[in-house]
Backbone as CSV, one residue per row, in Angstrom:
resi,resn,N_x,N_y,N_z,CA_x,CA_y,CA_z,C_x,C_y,C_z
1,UNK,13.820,3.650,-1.327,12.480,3.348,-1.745,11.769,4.637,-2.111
2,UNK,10.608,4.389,-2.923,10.340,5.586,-3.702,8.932,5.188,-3.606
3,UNK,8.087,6.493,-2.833,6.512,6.316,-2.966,5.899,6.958,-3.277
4,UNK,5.085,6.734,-4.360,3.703,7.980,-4.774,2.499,7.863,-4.743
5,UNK,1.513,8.779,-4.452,0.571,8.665,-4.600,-0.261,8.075,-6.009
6,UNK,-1.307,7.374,-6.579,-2.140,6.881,-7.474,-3.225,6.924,-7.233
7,UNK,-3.809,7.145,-8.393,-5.154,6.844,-8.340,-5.656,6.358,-9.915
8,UNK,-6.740,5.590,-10.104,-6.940,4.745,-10.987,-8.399,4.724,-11.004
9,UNK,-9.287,5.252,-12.338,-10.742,5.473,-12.794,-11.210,4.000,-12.863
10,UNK,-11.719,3.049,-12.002,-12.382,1.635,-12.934,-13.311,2.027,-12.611
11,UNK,-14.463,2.097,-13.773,-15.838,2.116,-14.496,-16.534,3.424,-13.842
12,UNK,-15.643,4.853,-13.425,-16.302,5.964,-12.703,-16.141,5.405,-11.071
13,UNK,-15.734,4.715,-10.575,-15.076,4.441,-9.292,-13.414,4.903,-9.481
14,UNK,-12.678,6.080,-8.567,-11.921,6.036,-8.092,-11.743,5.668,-7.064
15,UNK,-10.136,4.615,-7.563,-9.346,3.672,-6.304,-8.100,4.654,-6.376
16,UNK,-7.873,5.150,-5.006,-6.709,5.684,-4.487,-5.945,4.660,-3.791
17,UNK,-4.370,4.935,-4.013,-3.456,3.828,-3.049,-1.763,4.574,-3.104
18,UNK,-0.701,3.670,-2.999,0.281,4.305,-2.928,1.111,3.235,-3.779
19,UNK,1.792,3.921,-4.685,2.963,3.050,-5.565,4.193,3.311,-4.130
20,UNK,4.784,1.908,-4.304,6.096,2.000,-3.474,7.056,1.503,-4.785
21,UNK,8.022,1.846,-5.277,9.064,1.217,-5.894,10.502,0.994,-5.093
22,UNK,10.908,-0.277,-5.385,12.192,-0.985,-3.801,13.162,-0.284,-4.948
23,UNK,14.234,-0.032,-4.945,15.611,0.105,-6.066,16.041,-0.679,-6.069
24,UNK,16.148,-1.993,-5.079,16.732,-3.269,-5.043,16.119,-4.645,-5.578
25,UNK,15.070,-3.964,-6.369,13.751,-5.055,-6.178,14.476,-6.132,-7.508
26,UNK,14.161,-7.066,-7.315,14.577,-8.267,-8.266,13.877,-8.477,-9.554
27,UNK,12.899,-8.310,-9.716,11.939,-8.303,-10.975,10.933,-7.516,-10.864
28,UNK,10.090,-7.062,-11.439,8.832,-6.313,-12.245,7.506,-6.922,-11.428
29,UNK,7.802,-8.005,-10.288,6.080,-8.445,-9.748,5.726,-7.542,-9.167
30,UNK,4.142,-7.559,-8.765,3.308,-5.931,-8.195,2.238,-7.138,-7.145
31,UNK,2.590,-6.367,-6.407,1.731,-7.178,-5.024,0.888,-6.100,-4.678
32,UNK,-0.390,-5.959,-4.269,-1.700,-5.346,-3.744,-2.005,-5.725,-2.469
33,UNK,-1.852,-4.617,-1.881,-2.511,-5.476,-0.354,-3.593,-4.415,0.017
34,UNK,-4.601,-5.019,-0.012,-6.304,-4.395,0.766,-6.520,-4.754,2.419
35,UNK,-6.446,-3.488,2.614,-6.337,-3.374,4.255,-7.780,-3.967,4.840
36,UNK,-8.536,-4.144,4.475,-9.486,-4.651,5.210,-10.697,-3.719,5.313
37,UNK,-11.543,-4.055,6.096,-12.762,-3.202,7.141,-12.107,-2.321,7.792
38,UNK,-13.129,-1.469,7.838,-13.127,-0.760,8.904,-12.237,0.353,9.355
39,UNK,-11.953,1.602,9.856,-10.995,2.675,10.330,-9.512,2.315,9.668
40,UNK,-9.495,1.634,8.502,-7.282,1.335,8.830,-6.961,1.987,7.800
41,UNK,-6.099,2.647,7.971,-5.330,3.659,7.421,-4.524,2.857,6.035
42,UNK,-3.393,3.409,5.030,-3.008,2.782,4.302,-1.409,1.658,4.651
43,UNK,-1.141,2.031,6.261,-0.070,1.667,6.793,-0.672,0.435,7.660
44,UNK,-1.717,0.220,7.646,-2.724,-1.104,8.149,-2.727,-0.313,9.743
45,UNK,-3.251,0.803,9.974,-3.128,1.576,11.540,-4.602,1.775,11.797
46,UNK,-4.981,1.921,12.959,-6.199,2.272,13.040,-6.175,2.754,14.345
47,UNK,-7.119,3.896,14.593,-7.308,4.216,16.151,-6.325,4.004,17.692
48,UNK,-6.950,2.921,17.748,-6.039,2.538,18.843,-4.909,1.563,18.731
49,UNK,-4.348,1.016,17.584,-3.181,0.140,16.611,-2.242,1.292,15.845
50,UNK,-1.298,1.360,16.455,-0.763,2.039,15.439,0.689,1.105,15.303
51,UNK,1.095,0.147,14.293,2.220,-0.260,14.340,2.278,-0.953,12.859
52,UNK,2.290,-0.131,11.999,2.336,0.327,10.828,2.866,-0.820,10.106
53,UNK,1.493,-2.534,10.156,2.156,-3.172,9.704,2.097,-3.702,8.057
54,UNK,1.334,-2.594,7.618,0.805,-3.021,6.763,2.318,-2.320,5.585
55,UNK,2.784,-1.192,5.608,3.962,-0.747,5.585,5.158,-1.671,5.787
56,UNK,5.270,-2.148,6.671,6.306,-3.182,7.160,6.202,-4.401,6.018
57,UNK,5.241,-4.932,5.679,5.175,-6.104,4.667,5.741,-5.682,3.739
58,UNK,5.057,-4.270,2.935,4.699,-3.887,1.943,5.931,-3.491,1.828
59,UNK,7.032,-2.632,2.225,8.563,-1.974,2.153,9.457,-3.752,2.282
60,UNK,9.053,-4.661,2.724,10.351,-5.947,2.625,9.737,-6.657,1.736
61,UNK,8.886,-6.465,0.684,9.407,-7.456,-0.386,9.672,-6.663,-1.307
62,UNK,10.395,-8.042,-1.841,11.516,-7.315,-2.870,10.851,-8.442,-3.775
């Protein structure tokens, strides 16, 4: 798996996030996942949570 950093200008708002590309992946779909409120990191972690599940989704689909 292959991850990079992005970032993307809409209307003078920069959105930062992370491209993951699978090598195994089956087709071209692009899934977005928005962590929510509040303290969470881009691995869905926060403070006292750390079990990086937002990572875990995001690395098994294919």
């Amino acid at each position: 798996m292959k991850g990079s950093n992005v970032e993307i200008d809409v209307g003078g708002v920069l959105i930062s996030g992370t491209l993951v590309i699978h090598e195994q992946a089956f087709n071209n779909a692009v899934s977005i996942i928005i962590a929510g409120s509040g303290p969470t990191d881009r691995n869905g972690n926060q403070a006292d949570l750390q079990n990086d599940r937002l990572e875990k989704i995001s690395t098994s689909l294919l």
